[in-house]
GUKOL-941659 format. One record per residue (C-alpha): residue in three letters; x, y, z. Coordinates in steps of 0.001 Angstrom, whole numbers, plus 500000, padded with zeros to 6 digits. Each point is the difference from the previous one (the first is absolute). Layout:
N
+------+--------+--------+--------+
! rest !     c1 !     c2 !     c3 !
+------+--------+--------+--------+
!  ALA !      X !      Y !      Z !
...
+------+--------+--------+--------+
END
This chain:
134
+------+--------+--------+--------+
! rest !     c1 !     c2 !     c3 !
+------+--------+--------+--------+
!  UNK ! 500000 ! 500000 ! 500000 !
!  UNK ! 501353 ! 503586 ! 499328 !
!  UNK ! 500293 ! 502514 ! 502908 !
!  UNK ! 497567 ! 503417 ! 500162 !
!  UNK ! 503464 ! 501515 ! 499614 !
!  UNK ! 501337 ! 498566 ! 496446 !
!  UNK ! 496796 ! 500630 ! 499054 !
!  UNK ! 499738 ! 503697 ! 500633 !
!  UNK ! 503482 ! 500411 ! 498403 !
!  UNK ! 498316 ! 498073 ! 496832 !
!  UNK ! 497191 ! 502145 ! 500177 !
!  UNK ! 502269 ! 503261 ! 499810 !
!  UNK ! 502323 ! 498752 ! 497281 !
!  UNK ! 496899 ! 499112 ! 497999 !
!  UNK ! 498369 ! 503763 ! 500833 !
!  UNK ! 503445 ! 501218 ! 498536 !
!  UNK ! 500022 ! 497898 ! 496718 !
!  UNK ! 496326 ! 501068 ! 499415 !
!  UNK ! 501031 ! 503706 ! 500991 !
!  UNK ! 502565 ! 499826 ! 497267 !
!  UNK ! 497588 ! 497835 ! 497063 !
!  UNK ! 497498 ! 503441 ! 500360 !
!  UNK ! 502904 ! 502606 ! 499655 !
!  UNK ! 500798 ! 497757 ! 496555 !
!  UNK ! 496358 ! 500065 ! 499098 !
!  UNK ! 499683 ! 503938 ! 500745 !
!  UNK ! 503168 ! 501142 ! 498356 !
!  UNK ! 498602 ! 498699 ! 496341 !
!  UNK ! 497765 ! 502776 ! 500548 !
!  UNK ! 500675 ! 503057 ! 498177 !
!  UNK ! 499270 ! 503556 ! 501419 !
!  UNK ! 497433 ! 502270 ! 498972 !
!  UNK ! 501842 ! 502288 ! 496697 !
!  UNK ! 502539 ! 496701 ! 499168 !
!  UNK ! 499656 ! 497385 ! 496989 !
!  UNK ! 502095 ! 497123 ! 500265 !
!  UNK ! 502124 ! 498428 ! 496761 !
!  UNK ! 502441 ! 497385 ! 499677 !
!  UNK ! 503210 ! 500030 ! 497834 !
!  UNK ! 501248 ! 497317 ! 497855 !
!  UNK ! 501654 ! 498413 ! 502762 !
!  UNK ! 497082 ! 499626 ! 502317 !
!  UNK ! 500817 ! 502817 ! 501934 !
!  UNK ! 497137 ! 501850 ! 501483 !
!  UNK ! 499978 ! 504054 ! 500422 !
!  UNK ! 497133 ! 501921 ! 501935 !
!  UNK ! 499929 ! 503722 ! 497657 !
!  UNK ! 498040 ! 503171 ! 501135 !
!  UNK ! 497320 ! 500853 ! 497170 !
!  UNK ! 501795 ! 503164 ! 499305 !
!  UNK ! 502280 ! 497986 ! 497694 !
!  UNK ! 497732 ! 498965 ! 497784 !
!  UNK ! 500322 ! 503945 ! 498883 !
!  UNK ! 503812 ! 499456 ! 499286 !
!  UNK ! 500386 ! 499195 ! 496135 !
!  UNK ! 502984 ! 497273 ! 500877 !
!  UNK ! 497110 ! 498135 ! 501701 !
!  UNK ! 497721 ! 500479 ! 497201 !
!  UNK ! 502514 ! 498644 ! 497727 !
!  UNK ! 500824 ! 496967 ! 502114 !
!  UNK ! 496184 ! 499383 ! 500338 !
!  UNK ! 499535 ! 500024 ! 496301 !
!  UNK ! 502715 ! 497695 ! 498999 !
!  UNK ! 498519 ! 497835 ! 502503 !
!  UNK ! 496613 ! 499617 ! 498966 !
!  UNK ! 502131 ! 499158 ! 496361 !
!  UNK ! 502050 ! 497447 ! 501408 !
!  UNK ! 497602 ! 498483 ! 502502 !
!  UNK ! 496839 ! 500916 ! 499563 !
!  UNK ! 497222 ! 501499 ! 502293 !
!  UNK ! 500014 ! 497624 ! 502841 !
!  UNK ! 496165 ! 499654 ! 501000 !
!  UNK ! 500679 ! 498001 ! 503563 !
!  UNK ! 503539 ! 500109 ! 500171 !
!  UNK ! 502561 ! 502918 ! 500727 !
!  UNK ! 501082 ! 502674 ! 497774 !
!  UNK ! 503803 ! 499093 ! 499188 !
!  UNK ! 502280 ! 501943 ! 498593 !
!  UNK ! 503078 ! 499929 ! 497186 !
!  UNK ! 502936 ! 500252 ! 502269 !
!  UNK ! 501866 ! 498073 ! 503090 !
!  UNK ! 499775 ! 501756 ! 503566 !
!  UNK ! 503467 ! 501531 ! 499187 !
!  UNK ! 498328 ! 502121 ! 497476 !
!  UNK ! 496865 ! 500828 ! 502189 !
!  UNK ! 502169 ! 501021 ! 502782 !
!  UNK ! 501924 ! 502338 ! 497912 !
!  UNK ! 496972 ! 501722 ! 498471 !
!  UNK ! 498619 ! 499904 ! 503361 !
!  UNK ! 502601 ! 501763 ! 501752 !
!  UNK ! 500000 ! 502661 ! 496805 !
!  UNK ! 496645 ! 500353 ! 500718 !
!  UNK ! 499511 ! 500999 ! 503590 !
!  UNK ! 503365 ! 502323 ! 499106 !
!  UNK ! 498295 ! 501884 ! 497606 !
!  UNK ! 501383 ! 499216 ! 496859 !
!  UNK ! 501093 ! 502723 ! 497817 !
!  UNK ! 498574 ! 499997 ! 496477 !
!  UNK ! 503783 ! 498883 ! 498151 !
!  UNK ! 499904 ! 497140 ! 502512 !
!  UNK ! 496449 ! 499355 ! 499218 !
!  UNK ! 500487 ! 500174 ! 496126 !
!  UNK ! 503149 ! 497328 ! 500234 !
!  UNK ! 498104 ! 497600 ! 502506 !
!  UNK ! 497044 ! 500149 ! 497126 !
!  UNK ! 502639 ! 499579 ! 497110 !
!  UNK ! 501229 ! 497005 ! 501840 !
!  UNK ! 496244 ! 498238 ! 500779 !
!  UNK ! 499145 ! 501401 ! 496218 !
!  UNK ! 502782 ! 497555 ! 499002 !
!  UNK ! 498686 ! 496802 ! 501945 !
!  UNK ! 497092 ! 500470 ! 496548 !
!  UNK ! 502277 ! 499493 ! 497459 !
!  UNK ! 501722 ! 496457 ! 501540 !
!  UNK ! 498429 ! 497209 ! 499312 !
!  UNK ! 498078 ! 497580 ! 502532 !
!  UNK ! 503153 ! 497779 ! 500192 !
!  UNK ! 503027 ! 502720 ! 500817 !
!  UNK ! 497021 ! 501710 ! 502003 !
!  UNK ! 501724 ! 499381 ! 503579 !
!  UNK ! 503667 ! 500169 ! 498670 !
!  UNK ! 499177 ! 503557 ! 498598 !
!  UNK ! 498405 ! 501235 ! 502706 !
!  UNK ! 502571 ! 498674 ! 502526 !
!  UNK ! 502540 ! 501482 ! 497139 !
!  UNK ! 498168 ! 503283 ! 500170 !
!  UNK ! 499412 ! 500593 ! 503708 !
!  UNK ! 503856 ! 499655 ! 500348 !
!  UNK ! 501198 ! 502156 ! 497889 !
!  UNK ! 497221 ! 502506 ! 500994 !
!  UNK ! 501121 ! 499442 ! 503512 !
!  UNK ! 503796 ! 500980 ! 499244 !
!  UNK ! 499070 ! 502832 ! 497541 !
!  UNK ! 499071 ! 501789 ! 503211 !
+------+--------+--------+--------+
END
């Protein structure tokens, strides 16, 4: 038979687990003004509506709904790895200048023109020599 006191301690370590299975279930949640979309490589990114004025998000949103589709139950997923997200991300909340914002668009213009199987090389291509331009 188990003592009242093993039991208790099972009792709290099971609270805990269950404490930590609802923070998981909660943080898929997004907050009120935030979309959520996925890069290439699965990556998921919470963005504030107010980028969906930005033309570099317009862009990426185009050539994804050429290259994917409209998803009708799954997620919206764009062209490019997390790398490339991150980068235009941190552009983004900087307050990109229009030069930087014409050669981030020059460089998703150019993920068009490759074909569906040099897609990822060129954009991995791309995003590093975009990233060492500046």
């Amino acid at each position: 038979m188990v003592s009242t006191k093993i039991l208790i301690r099972m009792a709290r370590k099971w609270q805990k687990l269950a404490a930590i299975g609802r923070r998981r279930i909660t943080s898929s949640l997004v907050d009120k003004g935030h979309f959520v979309i996925y890069t290439i490589d699965q990556k998921r990114f919470v963005i504030p509506l107010a980028y969906l004025r930005n033309t570099i998000f317009v862009e990426l949103l185009k050539i994804s709904e050429e290259e994917f589709g409209l998803p009708s139950d799954g997620p919206i997923t764009l062209p490019c790895d997390s790398v490339a997200m991150n980068y235009i991300i941190s552009l983004l909340q900087r307050s990109l200048a229009k030069y930087l914002e014409k050669a981030v668009l020059n460089s998703v213009a150019s993920y068009r023109c490759s074909s569906n199987t040099s897609y990822c090389h060129q954009a991995h291509t791309d995003q590093q020599s975009l990233v060492y331009g500046f």
